[in-house]
C-alpha positions, -999 to +999 in steps of 0.1 A: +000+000+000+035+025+001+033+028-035-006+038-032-001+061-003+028+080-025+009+084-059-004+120-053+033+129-048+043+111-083+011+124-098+017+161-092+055+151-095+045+145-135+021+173-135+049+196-125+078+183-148+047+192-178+040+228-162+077+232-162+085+228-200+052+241-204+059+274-187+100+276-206+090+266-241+083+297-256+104+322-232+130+317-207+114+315-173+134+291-159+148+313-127+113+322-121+102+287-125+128+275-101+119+303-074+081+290-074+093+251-076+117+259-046+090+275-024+066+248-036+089+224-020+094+241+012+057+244+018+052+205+014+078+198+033+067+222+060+032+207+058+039+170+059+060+181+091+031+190+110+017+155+107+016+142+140+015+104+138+033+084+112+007+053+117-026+074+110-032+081+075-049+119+070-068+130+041-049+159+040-015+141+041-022+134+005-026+173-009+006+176+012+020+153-014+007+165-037+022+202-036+055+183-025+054+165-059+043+200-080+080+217-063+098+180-074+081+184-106+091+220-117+128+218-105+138+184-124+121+202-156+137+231-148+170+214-143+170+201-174+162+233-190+186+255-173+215+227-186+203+231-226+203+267-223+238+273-202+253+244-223+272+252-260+255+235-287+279+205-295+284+198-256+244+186-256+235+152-261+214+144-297 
């Protein structure tokens, strides 16, 4: 049941590495995006800290997750970005 319990956090996890291209495709934004995906990290973390009890299953340790997974989400996208922009043009992979 781990793997259930954990797929809000892989779900917005996706979501998140989408909105990141998403938000860089047409103009650079990838500091900005960063910024947000950082703070959107903090906040889950912060949140999930407040949960008490590690046997007791809340309903609102999932939307926790999920806002966890967004921040994962927008920084590996943004990663990934920030590398193809800063890198020369023969350096990248093909």
């Amino acid at each position: 049941m781990a793997g259930v319990y954990l797929l809000p956090l892989l779900g917005a996890s996706a979501v998140g590495s989408y909105l990141g291209g998403a938000i860089s495709s047409k103009r650079n934004f990838t500091s900005y995006t960063l910024i947000a995906s950082t703070l959107l990290q903090l906040a889950g973390c912060g949140l999930l800290s407040t949960i008490g009890s590690a046997t007791n299953i809340m309903p609102r340790q999932y939307f926790f997750e999920a806002i966890l997974g967004l921040g994962i989400g927008l920084s590996l996208s943004t990663g990934t970005i920030m590398t193809s922009v800063q890198a020369k043009r023969g350096d990248l992979g093909e």
